[in-house]
N, C-alpha and C positions, 0 to 999 in steps of 0.2 A: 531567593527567587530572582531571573536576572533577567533583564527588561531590553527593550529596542526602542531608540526614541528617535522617529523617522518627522524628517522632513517634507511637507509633503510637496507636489507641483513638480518636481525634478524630472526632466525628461530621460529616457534612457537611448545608448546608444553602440551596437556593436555586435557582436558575436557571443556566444552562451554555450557551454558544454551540457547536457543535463545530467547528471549524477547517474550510475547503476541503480534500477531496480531496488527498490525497498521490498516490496510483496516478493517478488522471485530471491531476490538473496536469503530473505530467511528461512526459503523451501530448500533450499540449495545448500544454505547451511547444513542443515539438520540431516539432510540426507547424504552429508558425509560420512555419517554414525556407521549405514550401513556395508562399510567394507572396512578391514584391517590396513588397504594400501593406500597411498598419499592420493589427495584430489585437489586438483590449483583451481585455484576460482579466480577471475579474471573480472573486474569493473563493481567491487563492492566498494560500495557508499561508504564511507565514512562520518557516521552518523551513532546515535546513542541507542537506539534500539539494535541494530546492526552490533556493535562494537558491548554490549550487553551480553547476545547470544554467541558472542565468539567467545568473550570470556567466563562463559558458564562451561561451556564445551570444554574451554579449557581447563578449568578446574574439574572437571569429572574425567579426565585422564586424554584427552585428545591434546595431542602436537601442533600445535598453531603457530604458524611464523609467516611473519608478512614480510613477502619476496620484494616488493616495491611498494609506492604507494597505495594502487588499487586490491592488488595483486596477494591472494594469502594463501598458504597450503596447509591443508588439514591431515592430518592421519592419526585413524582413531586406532588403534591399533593394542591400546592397553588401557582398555576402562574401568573406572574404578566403580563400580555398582553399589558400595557401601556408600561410596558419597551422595547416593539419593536419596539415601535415610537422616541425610544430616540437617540441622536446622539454618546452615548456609542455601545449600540448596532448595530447600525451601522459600528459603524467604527471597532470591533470586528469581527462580523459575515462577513466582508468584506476580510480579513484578512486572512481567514480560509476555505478553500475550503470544507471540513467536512460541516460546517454550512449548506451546501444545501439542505444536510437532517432533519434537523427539521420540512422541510416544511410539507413534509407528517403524521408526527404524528400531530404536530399544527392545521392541517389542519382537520382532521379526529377525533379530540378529542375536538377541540373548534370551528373552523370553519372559521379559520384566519390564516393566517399569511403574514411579512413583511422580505424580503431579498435582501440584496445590492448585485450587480454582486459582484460572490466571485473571492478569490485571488486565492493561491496556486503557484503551482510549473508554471515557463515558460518555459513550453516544447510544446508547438503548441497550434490548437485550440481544447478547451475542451467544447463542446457547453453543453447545460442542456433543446434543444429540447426533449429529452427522457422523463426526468422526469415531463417535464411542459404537454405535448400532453398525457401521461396517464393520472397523475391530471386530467385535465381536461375531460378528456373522463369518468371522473368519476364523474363530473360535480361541479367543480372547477372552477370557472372565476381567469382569469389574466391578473394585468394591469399593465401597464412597465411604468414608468416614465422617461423618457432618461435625463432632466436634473441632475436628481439626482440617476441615474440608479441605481432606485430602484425599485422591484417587488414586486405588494403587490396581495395578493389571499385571496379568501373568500371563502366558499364550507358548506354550508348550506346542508342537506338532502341527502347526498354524496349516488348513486345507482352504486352497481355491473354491469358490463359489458364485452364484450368481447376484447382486444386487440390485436394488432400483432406490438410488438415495432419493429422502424425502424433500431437499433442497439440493443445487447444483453449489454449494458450498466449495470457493477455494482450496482451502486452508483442510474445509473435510475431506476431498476427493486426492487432495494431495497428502496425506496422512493416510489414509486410504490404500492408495499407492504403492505408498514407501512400505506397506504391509503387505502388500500382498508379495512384491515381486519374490520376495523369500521365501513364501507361502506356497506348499506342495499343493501341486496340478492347477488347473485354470481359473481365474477369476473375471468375472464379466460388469462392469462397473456400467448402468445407468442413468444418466441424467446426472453423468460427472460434469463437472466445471470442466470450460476451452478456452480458456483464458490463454495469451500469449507465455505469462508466468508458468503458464501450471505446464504448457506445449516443451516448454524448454526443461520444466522437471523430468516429462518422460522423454526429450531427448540428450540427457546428461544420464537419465538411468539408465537407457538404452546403449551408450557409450559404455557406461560401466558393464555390461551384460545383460540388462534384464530384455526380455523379450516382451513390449509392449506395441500394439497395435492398436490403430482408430485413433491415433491424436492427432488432435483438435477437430475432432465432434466429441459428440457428450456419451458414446459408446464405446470403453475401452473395453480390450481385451489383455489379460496379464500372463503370460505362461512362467509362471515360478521354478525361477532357478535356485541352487544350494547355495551359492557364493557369488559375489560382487567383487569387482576389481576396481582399480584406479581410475581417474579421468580426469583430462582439463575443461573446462568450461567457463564462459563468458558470459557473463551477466546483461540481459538488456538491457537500454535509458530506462528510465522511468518516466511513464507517461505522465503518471501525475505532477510530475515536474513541469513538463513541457507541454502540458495544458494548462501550467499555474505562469508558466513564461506568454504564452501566447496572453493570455489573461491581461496580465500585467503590462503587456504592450500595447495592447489597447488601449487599457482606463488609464494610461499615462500618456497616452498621442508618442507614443515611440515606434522607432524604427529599428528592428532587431531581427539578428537571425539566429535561428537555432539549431545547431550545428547535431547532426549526425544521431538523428532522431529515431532510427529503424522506422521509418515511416510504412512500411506496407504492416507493421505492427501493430498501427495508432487506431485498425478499423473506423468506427465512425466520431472519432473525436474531434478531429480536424472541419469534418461537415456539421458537428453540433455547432462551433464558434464559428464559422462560417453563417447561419441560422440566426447568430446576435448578432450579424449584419459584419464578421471583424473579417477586413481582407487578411488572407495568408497564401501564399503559394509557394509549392513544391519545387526546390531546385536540385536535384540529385536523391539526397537522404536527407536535406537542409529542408527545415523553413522558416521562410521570410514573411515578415509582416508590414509591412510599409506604416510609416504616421500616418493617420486618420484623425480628423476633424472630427470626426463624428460616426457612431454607426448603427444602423436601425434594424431593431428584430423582427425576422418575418411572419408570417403569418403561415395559417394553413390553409390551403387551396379555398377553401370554404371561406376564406375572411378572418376563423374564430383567433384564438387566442393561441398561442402556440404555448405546448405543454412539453417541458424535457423532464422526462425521469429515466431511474437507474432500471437495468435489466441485467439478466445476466448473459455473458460474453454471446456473440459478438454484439450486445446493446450496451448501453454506455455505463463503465463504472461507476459505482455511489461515490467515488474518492474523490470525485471532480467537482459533484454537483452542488459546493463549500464556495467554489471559486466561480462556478457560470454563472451562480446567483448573485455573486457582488459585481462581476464583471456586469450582466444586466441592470446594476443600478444606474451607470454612466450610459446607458444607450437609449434609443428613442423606442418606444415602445412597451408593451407590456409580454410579460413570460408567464406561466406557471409553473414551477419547481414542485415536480414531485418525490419524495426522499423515501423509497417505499421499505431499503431493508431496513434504516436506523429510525425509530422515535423521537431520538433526543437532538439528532443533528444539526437540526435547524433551529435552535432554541440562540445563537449568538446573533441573531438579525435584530435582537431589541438594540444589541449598539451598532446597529449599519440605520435604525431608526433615531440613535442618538445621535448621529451624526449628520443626519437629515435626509437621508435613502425613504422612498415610499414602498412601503414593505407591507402586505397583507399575510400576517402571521394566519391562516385560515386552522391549522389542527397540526399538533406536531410532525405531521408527515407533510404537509403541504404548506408553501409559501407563493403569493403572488406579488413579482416585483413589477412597480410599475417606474420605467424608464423617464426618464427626463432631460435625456442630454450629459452632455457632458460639466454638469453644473457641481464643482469643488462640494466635496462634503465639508465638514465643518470638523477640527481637529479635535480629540479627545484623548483620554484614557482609559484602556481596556485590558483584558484579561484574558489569553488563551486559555480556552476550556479543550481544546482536544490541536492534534495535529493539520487535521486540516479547515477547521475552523479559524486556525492561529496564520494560517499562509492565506487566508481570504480577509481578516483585519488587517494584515501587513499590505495586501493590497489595498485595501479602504485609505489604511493611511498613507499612502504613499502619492496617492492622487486627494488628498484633503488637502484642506487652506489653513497650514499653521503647521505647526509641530503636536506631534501625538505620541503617546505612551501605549507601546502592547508588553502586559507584565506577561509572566509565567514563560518565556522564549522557549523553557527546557522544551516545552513540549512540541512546538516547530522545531527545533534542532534531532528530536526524534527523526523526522520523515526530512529533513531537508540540509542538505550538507555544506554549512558555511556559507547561509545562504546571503547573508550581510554581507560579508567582507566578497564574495562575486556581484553579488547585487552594486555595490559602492563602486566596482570597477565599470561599471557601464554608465554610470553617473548619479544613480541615487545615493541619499543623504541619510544613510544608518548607523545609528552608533550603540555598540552594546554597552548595558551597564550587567556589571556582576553584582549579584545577589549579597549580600550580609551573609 
């Protein structure tokens, strides 16, 4: 298990690139599956969840080869369907919550596929009712095997139809998707996800051929074609990066800019920190945050208490609200944190309480952080429990008084790419230790 033992008080200073998309690359991945011709992808992360799903693809028979550093080309073109029966692939695709999504191209381009209940982050229940009950409405059979809780699907003759999904589910409406466009005559998706991520899925599928209309609103339309061709495509920043930058420049009194952010992308993320009082302003496709002394969270028109919680697109990602909530412990005022799709998310604020944050743990969905300034937390050792839990201790520690230990790193190195050795060039004080 390999650790970060950050210094904290270091101020930061300069320019920041933020990584490609984690959520859109692993849609973009998967949806390589469904054409025989090569597809370039352009600004994938380099990261462990990422470099995970390529080399599963690649062992099931896809052509992987990275053209430069960012830069990979896929072609699926000779898949080997036996290796889904094997207990490598298993024990990989189980691994990797990403994996969920092959099922939809597999499915739609051969008429098969096999998936072990996936892993991923333990932050509550993540069900994959969404993605199975469209499949199937698109006339997919599914059979669960609970000894070996494995799912296996077959979809023979796959017909378009109408939907109305029970949640506006990423990951399900994009799996979804990837099913239908192969899927004979029309499909009508509602109360899809409009996520920025998912926007770019149907315009890399639409590149390759598929005929999809109504993206980004929550009413798509699919007209199913026989075959998919080639395409290049370019991976968005990743917001949650660059809300974890702006973040960081705040509770560290830093002056930082962040360089070529697709900012008409960021919807309302830039006005939630804005809300915790933190200047930032728009210069091009950059943003800049100036040093701040201090900054105070607002209020709502009424006086009361200002409440941020997750919604879905265009309301504010759950992937952020790890980092608003540590960023509000250095500011003046009080917040309430509402965490409505995960349970378990908020369960890491007992050590932003051990570090002397005043933190009202009220029910696993709800936290109220009451600000106090920019008053140095008190240095410790901790333990990422999930991805973005482990990038909001890195922040704690980084503006604490002393030297601090975050064990488990694997699991920030999932969602964030190198994020030390960039962080150290702007002047923070990180040094990894490798594991035993």
């Amino acid at each position: 298990m390999a650790s970060f033992i950050i210094e904290g008080g270091c101020r930061l200073n300069g320019e920041i690139i933020p990584q490609g998309a984690k959520n859109e690359a692993l849609q973009i991945i998967c949806a390589t599956l469904l054409t025989p011709e090569e597809v370039i992808v352009e600004n994938i992360p380099d990261i462990l969840d990422i470099n995970n799903l390529i080399a599963l693809l690649s062992e099931m028979g896809v052509t992987t080869r990275r053209i430069d550093g960012d830069t990979w080309s896929f072609k699926a073109d000779n898949i080997n369907l036996d290796y889904l029966e094997t207990p490598e692939f298993l024990k990989k695709s189980a691994s990797l919550r990403g994996s969920v999504m092959i099922i939809g191209p597999l499915v739609a381009r051969f008429g098969k596929a096999l998936l072990p209940k996936p892993g991923g982050d333990k932050i509550g229940r993540r069900r994959l009712d969404t993605h199975f009950v469209g499949i199937q409405k698109l006339g997919a059979e599914f059979n669960y095997d609970a000894n070996r809780e494995l799912y296996s699907i077959s979809g023979k003759n796959l017909k378009g139809t109408y939907m109305l999904l029970d949640e506006a589910s990423v990951t399900g409406t994009a799996n979804i998707l990837m099913t239908a466009v192969l899927a004979e005559g029309e499909t009508t998706i509602y109360n899809a996800a409009c996520e920025p991520y998912l926007q770019q899925l149907c315009k890399l599928l639409n590149q390759m051929g598929a005929k999809i209309t109504g993206v980004g609103s929550n009413l798509l339309r699919v007209e199913g074609v026989k075959e998919l061709k080639g395409a290049r495509h370019r991976v968005l920043p990743d917001m949650i990066e660059i809300g974890s930058f702006i973040g960081m420049a705040a509770m560290t009194g830093s002056e930082l800019t962040i360089k070529d952010v697709a900012y008409d992308d960021l919807g309302i993320i830039p006005d939630t920190f804005r809300r915790l009082g933190i200047q930032l302003e728009r210069r091009g496709d950059d943003i800049y945050i100036p040093a701040q002394k201090e900054y105070e969270i607002d209020t709502f028109i009424d006086g009361s208490i200002l409440t941020i919680a997750d919604a879905p697109w265009p309301g504010l990602t759950p992937d952020l609200l790890s980092v608003i909530l540590v960023v509000a412990t250095q500011a003046k005022g009080s917040v309430l944190i509402h965490q409505k799709m995960f349970e378990s998310r908020l369960f890491f604020v007992d050590k932003l309480i051990d570090m002397g944050a005043q933190i009202i743990l009220c029910d696993p969905h709800r936290a109220t952080v009451i600000g106090t300034g920019k008053r140095p937390m008190r240095a410790t050792t901790m333990t990422s429990p999930d991805i973005r839990a482990g990038i909001a201790l890195l922040l704690a520690a980084m503006c604490a008084d002393g030297k601090s230990t975050v064990h488990n790193i694997e699991q920030i190195d999932r969602g964030y790419q190198n994020i030390d050795t960039r962080l150290n060039q702007l002047g923070a004080s990180i040094l990894r230790m490798d594991g035993c």
